[in-house]
C-alpha positions as CSV (number, residue, x, y, z in Angstrom):
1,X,-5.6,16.7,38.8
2,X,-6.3,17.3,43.0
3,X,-7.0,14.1,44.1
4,X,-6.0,11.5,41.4
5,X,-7.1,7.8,42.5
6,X,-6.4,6.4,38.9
7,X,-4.0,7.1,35.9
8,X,-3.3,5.0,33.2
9,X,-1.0,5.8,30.3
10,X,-1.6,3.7,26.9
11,X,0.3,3.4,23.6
12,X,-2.0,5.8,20.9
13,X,-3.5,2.2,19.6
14,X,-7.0,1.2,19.0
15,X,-6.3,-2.1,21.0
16,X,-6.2,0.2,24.2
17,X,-9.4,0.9,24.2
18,X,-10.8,-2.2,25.6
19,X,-8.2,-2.1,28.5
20,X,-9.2,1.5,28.9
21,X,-13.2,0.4,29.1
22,X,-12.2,-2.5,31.7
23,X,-9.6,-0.7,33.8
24,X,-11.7,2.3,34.4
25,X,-14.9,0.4,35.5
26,X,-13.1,-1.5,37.8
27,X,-11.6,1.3,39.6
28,X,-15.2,2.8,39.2
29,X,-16.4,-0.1,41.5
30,X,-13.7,0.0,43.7
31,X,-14.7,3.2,44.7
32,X,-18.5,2.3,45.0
33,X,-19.8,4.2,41.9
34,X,-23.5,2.7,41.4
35,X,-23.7,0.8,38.1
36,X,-26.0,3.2,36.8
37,X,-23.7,5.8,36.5
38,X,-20.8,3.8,35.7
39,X,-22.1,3.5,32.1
40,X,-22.0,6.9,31.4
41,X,-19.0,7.9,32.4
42,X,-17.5,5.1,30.8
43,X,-19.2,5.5,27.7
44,X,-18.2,9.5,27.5
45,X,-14.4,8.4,28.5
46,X,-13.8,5.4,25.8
47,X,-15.8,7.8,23.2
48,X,-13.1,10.8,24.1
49,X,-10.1,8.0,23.9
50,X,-11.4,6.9,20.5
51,X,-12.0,11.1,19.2
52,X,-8.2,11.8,20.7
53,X,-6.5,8.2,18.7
54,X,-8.8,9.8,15.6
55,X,-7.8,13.5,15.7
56,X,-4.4,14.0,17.7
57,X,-1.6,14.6,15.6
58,X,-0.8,11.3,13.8
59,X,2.7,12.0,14.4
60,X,2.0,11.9,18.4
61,X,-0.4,9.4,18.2
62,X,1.3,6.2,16.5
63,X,3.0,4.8,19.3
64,X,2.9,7.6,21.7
65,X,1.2,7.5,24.7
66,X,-1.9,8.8,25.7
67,X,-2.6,9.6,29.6
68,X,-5.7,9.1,31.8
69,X,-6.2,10.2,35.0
70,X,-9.6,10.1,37.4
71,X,-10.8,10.9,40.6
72,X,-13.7,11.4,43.1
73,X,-14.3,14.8,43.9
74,X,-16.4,15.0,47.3
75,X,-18.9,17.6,48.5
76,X,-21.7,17.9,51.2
77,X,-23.8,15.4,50.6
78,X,-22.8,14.4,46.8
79,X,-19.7,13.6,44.7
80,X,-18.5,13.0,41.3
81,X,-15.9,11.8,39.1
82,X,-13.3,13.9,37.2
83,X,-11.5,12.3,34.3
84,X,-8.7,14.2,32.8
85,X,-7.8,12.9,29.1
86,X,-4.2,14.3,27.1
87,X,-3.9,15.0,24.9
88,X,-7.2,15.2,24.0
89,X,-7.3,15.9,19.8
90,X,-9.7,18.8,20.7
91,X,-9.8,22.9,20.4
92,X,-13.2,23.0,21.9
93,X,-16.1,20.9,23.8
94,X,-18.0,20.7,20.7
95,X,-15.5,19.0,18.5
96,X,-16.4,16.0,21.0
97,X,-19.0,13.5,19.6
98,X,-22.1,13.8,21.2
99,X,-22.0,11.0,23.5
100,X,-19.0,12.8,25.7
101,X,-21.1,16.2,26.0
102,X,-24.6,14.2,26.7
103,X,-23.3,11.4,29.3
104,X,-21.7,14.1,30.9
105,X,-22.4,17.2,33.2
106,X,-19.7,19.6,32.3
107,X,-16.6,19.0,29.2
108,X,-13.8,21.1,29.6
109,X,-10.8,21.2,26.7
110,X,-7.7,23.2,28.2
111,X,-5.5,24.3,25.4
112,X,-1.7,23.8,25.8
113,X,1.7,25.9,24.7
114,X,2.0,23.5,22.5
115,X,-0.5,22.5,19.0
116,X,-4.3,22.6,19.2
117,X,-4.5,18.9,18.9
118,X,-2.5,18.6,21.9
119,X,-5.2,20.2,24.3
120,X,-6.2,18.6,28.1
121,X,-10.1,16.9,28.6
122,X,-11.7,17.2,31.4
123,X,-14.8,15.0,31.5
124,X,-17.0,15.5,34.7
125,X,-19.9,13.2,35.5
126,X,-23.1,13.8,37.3
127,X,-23.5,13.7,40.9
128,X,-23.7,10.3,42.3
129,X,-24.4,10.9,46.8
C-alpha cells in the first residue's frame, strides 16, 4: 500500500483483536483523525479482523499471522484512510458482515494466486478534511 504509516502483523488468535482495536486508534490520533470518524473505521477494521480469524483457511489461521497495514491518503482539500487486511477470508465485498460495507465508503477484496480465502481487503473510510 503507497504511503503505509502503520502495519501490524498478529498471530491468527482472537486475543489480537483487542491489541488490533487499541493499536489502530492510537495511530488514528497520532495522525489527527477526529474521534468521530475514528469509530467507524475502527469498527469496520476489528469486524474484518474477526470475519478473516472466522473464514481464512483454519490451516493458515491457527498460529499464522495475519497483516495490517494503514495509511492516510491526501487530496485537495480532504483525505482518508486506507486499511489493507490479508489475508482477508473473503471472495467478494459482500461476504463482509454488514458493519465493514456500512462504516465504510468503498470495500475492495483482491483475490490472490493462491486459494479464495487467501484474498487482500481494502477498507477505505470516508473523507475526513
Amino acid at each position: 500500500m503507497p504511503g503505509t504509516a502503520w502495519g501490524i502483523r498478529v498471530p491468527g488468535e482472537a486475543w489480537t483483536v483487542g491489541l488490533v482495536r487499541g493499536a489502530l486508534r492510537v495511530w488514528l490520533g497520532t495522525v489527527g483523525w477526529a474521534d468521530g470518524h475514528t469509530d467507524d473505521i475502527v469498527t469496520a477494521t476489528v469486524e474484518a479482523l474477526i470475519h478473516a480469524l472466522q473464514h481464512a483457511h483454519p490451516t493458515r489461521i491457527e498460529g499464522g499471522p495475519l497483516w495490517l497495514e494503514a495509511g492516510v491518503v491526501a487530496s485537495p482539500g480532504s483525505r482518508h484512510v486506507e486499511i489493507a487486511l490479508r489475508p482477508g477470508g473473503a471472495t467478494s465485498a459482500d461476504e463482509l458482515p454488514a458493519p465493514v460495507r456500512d462504516l465504510t465508503a468503498a470495500v475492495d477484496v483482491h483475490p490472490t494466486d493462491g486459494p479464495a480465502w487467501d484474498s487482500h481487503v481494502l477498507l477505505r473510510s470516508h473523507p475526513n478534511p
